[in-house]
C-alpha positions as CSV (number, residue, x, y, z in Angstrom):
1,X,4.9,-13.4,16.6
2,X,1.7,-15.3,17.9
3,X,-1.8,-13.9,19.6
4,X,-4.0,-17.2,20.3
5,X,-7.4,-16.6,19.4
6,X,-6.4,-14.3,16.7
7,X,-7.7,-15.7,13.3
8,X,-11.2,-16.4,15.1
9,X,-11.2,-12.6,16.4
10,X,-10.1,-10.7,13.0
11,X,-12.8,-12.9,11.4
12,X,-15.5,-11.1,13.2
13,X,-14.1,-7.9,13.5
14,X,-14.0,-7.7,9.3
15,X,-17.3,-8.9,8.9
16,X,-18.9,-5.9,6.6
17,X,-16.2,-4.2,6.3
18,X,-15.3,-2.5,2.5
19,X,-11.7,-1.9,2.8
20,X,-8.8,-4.1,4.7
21,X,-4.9,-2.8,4.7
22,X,-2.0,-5.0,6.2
23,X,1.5,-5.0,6.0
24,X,4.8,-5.3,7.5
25,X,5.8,-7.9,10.2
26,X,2.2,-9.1,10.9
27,X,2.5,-10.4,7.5
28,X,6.0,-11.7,7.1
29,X,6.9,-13.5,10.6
30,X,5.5,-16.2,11.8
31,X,3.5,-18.0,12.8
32,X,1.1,-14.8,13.3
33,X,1.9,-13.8,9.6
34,X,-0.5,-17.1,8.8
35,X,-3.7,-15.8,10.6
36,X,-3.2,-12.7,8.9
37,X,-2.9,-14.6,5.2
38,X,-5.8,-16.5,6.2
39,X,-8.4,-13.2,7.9
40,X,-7.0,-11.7,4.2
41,X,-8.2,-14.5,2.5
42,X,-11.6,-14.3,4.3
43,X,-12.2,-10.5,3.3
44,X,-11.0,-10.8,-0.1
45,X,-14.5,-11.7,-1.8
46,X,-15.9,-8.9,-0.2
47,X,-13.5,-5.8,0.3
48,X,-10.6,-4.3,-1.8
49,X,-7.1,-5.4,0.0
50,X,-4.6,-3.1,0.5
51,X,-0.5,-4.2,1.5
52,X,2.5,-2.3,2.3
53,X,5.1,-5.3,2.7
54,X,7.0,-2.3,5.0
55,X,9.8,-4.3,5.5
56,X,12.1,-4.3,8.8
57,X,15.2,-6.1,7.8
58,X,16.3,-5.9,11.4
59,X,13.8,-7.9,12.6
60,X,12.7,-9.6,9.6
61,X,15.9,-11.6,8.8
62,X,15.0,-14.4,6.6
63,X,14.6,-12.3,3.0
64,X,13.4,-15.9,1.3
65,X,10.7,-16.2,3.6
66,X,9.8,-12.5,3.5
67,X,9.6,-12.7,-0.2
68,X,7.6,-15.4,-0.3
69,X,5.1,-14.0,2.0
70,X,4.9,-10.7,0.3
71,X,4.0,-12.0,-2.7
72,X,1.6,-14.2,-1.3
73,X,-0.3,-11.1,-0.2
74,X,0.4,-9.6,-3.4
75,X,-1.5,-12.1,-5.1
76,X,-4.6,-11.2,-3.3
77,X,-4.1,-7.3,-2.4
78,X,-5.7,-5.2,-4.9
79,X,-3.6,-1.9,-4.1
80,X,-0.2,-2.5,-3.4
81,X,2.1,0.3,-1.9
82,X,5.8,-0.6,-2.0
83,X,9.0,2.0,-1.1
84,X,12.2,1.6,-3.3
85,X,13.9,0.4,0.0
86,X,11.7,-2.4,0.4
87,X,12.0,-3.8,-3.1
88,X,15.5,-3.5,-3.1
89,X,15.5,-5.7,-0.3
90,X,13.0,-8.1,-1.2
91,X,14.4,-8.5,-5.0
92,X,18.6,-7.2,-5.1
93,X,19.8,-6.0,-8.2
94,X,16.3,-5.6,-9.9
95,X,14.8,-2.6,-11.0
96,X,12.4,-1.3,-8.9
97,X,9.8,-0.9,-11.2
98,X,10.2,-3.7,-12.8
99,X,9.8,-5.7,-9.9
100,X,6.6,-3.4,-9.5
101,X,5.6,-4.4,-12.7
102,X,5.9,-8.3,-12.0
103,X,3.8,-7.6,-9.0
104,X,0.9,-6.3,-11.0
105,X,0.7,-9.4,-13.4
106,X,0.9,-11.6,-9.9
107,X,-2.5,-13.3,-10.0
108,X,-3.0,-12.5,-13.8
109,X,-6.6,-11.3,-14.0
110,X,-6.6,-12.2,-9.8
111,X,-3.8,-10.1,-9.0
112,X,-3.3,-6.6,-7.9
113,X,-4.9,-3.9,-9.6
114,X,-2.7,-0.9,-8.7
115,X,1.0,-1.0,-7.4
116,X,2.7,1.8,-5.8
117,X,6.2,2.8,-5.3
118,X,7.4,5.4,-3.2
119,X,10.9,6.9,-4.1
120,X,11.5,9.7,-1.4
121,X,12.5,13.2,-2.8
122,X,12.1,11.4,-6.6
123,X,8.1,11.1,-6.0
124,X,5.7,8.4,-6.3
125,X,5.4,5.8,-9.1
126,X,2.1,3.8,-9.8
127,X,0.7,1.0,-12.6
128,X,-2.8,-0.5,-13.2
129,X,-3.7,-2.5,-16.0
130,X,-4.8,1.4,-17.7
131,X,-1.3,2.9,-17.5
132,X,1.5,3.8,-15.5
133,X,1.9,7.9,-13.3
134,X,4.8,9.2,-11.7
135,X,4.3,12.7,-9.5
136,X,6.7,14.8,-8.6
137,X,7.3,14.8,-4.8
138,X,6.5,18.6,-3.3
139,X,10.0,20.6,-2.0
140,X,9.1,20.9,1.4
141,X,11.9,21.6,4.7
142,X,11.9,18.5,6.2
143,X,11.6,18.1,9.7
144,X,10.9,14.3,10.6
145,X,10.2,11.4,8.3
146,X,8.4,9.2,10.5
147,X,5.1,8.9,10.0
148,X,5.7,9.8,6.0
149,X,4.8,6.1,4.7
150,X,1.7,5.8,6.3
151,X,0.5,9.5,5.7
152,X,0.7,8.5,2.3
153,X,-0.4,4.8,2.4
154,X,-3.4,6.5,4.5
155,X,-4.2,9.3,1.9
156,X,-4.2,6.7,-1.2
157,X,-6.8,4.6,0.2
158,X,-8.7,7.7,1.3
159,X,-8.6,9.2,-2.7
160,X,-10.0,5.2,-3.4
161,X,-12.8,5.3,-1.1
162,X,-13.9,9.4,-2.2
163,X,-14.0,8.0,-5.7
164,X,-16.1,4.7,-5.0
165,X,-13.4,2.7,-5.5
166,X,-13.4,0.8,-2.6
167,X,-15.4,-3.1,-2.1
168,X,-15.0,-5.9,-4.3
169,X,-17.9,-5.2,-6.4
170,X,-15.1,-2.1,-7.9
171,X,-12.3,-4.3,-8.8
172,X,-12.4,-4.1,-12.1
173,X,-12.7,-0.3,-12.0
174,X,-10.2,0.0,-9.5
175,X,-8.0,-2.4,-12.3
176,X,-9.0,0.0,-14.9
177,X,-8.2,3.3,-13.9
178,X,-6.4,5.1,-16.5
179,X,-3.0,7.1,-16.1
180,X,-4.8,10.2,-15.1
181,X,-6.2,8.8,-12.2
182,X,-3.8,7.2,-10.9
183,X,-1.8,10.4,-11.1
184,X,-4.2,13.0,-9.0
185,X,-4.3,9.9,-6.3
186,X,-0.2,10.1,-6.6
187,X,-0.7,13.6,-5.9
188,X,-3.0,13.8,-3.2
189,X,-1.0,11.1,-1.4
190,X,2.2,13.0,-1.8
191,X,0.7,16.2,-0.6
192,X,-0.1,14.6,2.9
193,X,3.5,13.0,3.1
194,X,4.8,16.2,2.4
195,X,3.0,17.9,5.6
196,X,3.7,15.2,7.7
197,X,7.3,15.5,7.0
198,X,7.2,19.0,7.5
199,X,6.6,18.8,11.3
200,X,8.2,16.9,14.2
201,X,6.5,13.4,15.0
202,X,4.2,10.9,13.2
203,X,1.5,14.0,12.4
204,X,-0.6,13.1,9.8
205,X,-3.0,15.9,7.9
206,X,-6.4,16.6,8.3
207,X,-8.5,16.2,5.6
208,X,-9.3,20.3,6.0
209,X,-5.6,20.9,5.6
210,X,-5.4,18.7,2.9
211,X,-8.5,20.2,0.5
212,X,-6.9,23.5,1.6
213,X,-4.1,23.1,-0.9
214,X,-3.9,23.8,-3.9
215,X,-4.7,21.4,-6.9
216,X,-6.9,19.8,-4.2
């Protein structure tokens, strides 16, 4: 995929801004995927990066070049959100969660400071350099699943900015959160993939549904 003009225009639109998410085939086709690497690059001293490598094997067909991308971004993202289906693509006949592990030393010092992996009905799994959470996904009737990732990439980065998180200047607290942290932010994410999957089309919660919950 290609936009001309688009490296100049995401430079300006992410001037100031605290908190810059990409993912998917902007980031692992090219030549496109290249002017996002480089408007990532530009934001990085400034905001904390978020990536969901999202992977569309159906249109992404070249899994070399996909990995290599992915961990490119890796390398610079400081939360990471990963499914189970996307790193078995990306790395076939590795543990998941050790290939989420090898993510977070990407970069040493540099790299990520939290990966995610989704795991469907077995709940989300996270690591910093603090410790490792795993939460149990809520039983819910399931009525659609599209929308579920992004409720739940969209609620972890929400539970990073409430705390402060966000911005470069918080990387090393973002790096540091301890297993207990991590956890609650499993948790609140899950909770808002679980209502989105328990209605018909991509329907994310509002935050008033969300805090109405309990254990929010």
């Amino acid at each position: 995929w290609e936009l001309p003009g688009l490296a100049d225009r995401l430079a300006f639109m992410l001037q100031g801004t605290t908190l810059l998410h990409t993912g998917s085939i902007a980031t692992m086709l090219a030549p496109g995927a290249e002017a996002v690497l480089a408007a990532v690059e530009h934001a990085h001293p400034a905001a904390t990066i978020s990536f969901d490598p999202n992977c569309r094997p159906s249109i992404i067909t070249d899994v070399d070049y996909a990995r290599r991308q992915a961990e490119k971004f890796v390398i610079l993202a400081d939360v990471v959100k990963a499914s189970d289906e996307d790193l078995e693509w990306l790395y076939p006949g590795v543990d998941v969660l050790e290939s989420a592990r090898r993510w977070l030393s990407l970069g040493g010092s540099e790299g990520p400071g939290m990966v995610v992996v989704t795991r469907g009905g077995a709940g989300p799994w996270g690591i910093t350099a603090a410790g490792e959470a795993a939460f149990e996904a809520p039983r819910v009737e399931v009525a659609d699943t599209v929308g579920a990732g992004d409720s739940f990439m969209a609620a972890l980065l929400s539970g990073i900015v409430d705390r402060g998180l966000d911005g470069a200047q918080n990387r090393q607290d973002l790096r540091g959160l301890p297993a207990e942290g991590l956890a609650e932010l499993l948790a609140h994410a899950s909770r808002a993939a679980a209502i989105t999957v328990s209605r018909p089309g991509a329907n994310p919660p509002t935050r008033a549904e969300l805090n109405a919950l309990p254990g929010e």
